[in-house]
C-alpha positions as CSV (number, residue, x, y, z in Angstrom):
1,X,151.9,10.2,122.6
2,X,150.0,10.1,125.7
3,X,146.3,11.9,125.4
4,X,143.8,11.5,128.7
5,X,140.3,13.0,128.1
6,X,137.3,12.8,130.7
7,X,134.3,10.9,129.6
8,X,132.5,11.2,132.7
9,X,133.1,14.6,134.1
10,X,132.7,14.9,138.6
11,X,129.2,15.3,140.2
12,X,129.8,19.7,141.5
13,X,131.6,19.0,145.2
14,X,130.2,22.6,145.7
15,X,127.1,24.0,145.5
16,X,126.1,28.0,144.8
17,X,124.6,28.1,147.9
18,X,128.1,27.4,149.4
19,X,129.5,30.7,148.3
20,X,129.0,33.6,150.0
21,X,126.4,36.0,147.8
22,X,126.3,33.7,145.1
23,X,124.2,34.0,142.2
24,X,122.9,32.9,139.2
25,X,126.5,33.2,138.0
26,X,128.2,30.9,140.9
27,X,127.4,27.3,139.3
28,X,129.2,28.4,136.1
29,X,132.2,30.5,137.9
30,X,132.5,27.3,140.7
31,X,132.7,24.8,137.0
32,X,135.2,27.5,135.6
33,X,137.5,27.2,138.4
34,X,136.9,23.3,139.5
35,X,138.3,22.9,135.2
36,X,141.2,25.5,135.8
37,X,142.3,23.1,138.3
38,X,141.3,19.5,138.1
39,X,142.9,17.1,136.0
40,X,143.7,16.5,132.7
41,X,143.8,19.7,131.9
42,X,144.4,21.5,135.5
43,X,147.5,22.7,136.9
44,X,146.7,20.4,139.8
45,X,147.9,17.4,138.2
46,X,145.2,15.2,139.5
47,X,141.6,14.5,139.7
48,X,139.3,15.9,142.3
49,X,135.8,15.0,142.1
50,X,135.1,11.5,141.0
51,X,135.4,11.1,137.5
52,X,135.9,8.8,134.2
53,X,138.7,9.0,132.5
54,X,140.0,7.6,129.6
55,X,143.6,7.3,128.4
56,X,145.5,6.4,124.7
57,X,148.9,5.7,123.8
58,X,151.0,4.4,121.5
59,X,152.6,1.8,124.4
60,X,151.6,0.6,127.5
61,X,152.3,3.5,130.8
62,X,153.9,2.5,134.1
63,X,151.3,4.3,136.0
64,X,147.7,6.4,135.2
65,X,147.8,10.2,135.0
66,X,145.5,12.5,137.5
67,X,145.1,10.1,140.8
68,X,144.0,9.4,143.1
69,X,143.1,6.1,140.8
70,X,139.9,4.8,142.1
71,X,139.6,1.8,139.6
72,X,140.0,0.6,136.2
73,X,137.0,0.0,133.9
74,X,138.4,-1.8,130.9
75,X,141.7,-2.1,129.2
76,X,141.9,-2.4,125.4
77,X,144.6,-2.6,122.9
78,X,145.0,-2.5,119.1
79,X,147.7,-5.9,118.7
80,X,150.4,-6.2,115.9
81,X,147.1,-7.3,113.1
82,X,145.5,-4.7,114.0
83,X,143.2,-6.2,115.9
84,X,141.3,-4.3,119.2
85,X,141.7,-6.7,121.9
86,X,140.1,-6.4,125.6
87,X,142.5,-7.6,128.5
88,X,140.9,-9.7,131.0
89,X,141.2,-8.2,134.7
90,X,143.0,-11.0,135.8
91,X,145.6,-10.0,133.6
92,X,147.0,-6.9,135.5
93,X,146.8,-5.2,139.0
94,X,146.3,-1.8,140.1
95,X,148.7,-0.4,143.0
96,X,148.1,2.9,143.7
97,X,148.3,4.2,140.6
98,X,150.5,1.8,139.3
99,X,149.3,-0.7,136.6
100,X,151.0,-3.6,136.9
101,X,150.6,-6.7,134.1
102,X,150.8,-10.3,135.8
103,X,152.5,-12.1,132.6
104,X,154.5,-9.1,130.8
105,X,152.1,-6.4,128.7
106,X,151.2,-8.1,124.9
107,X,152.5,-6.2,122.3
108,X,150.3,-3.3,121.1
109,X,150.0,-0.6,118.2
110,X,147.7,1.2,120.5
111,X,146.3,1.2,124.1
112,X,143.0,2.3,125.8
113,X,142.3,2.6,129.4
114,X,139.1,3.7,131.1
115,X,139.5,4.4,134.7
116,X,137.7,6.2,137.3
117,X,140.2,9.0,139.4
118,X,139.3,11.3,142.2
119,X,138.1,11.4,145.5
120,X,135.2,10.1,147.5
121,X,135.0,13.1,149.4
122,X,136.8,15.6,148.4
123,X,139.4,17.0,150.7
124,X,138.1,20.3,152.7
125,X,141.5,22.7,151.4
126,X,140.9,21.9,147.9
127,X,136.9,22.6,148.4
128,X,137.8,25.6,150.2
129,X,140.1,27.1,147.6
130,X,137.5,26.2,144.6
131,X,134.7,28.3,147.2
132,X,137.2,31.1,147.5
133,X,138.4,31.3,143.2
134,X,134.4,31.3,142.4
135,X,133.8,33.7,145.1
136,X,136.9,35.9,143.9
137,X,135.3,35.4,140.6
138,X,132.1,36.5,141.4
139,X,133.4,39.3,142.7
140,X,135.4,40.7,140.0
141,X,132.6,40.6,137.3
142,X,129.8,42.1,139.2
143,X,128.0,45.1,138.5
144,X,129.8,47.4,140.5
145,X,133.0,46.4,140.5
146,X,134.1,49.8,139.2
147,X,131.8,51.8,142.0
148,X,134.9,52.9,144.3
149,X,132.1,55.3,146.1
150,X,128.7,55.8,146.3
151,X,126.2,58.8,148.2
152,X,122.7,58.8,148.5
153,X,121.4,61.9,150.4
154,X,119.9,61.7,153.5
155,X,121.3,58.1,153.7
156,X,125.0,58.1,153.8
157,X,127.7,57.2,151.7
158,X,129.4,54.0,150.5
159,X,132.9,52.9,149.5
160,X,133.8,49.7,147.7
161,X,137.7,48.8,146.6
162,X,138.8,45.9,145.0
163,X,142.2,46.3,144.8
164,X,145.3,44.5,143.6
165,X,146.4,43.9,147.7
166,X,143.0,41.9,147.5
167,X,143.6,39.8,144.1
168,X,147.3,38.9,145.1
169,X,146.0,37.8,148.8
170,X,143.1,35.4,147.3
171,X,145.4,33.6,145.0
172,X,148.3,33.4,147.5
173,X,145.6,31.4,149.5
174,X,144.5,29.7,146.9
175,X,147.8,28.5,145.7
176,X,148.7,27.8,149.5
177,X,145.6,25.7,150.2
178,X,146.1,23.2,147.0
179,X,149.9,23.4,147.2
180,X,149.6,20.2,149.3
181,X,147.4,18.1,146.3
182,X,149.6,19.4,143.3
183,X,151.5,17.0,141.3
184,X,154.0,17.4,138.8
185,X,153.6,15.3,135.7
């Protein structure tokens, strides 16, 4: 069974200061929806910021989980004694997100990859969407999102509506703008 954890979570690819009114609330609602997404746990299927990842299995995979694959750090395996063994790099490649062994894979109990995944720069749709989810966020726990109308004598009067319309059309965008970067494990 194949488990993938991050042990070096991405650097934030957006900042508070990127959503429109955010707060003191926006750096935890833009790390809420960045972990919705991103990989492993993501309905994305991959990695977005640059991360670390680390993968175990019982046998050796065809390919690593949550690309784009930027590297691997060290390979590791648990051999028929028992024994934890560290594969050389010159034993394997990396294509794409293929791992590929030079000589045929040695037989394992166990395997352990660490590899980085993600992207340099992150691509603008995917930064986009995370700006609009926080800011849809945001939105929908503030103080007044009950208010549906406001009066202050003298000064006027004040409507606010978040409506369903409004929560379907922010995550139709949102699904259209990562549709593109989704993969399907």
């Amino acid at each position: 069974m194949q488990l993938v954890t991050v042990t070096v979570p991405p650097e934030p690819f957006v900042e508070p200061s990127e959503i429109p009114g955010g707060n003191a609330g926006a750096e935890l609602a833009i790390k809420a929806v960045t972990e919705e997404l991103a990989a492993p746990n993501g309905w994305l299927g991959r990695s977005l910021g640059k991360q670390t990842l680390e993968l175990v299995d019982t046998c050796w995979p065809y390919q690593l989980p949550y690309g784009p694959i930027i590297g691997v750090k060290s390979i590791s395996y648990t051999d028929d004694n028992g024994v934890v063994q560290t594969l050389d790099e010159t034993e394997y490649a990396l294509l794409g997100n293929m791992l590929v062994p030079l000589q045929g894979w040695p037989s394992a109990q166990a395997v352990r990859i660490t590899y980085e995944a993600g992207y340099e720069e992150v691509p603008a749709n995917a930064k986009y969407a995370v700006m609009l989810a926080a800011q849809s966020l945001l939105t929908a726990v503030s103080e007044d999102m009950f208010v549906t109308s406001e009066t202050v004598e003298g000064v006027g009067s004040i409507r606010r509506e978040i409506g369903e319309a409004a929560h379907a059309a922010v995550n139709d965008s949102i699904r259209r703008l990562l549709a593109p970067l989704r993969v399907f494990l």
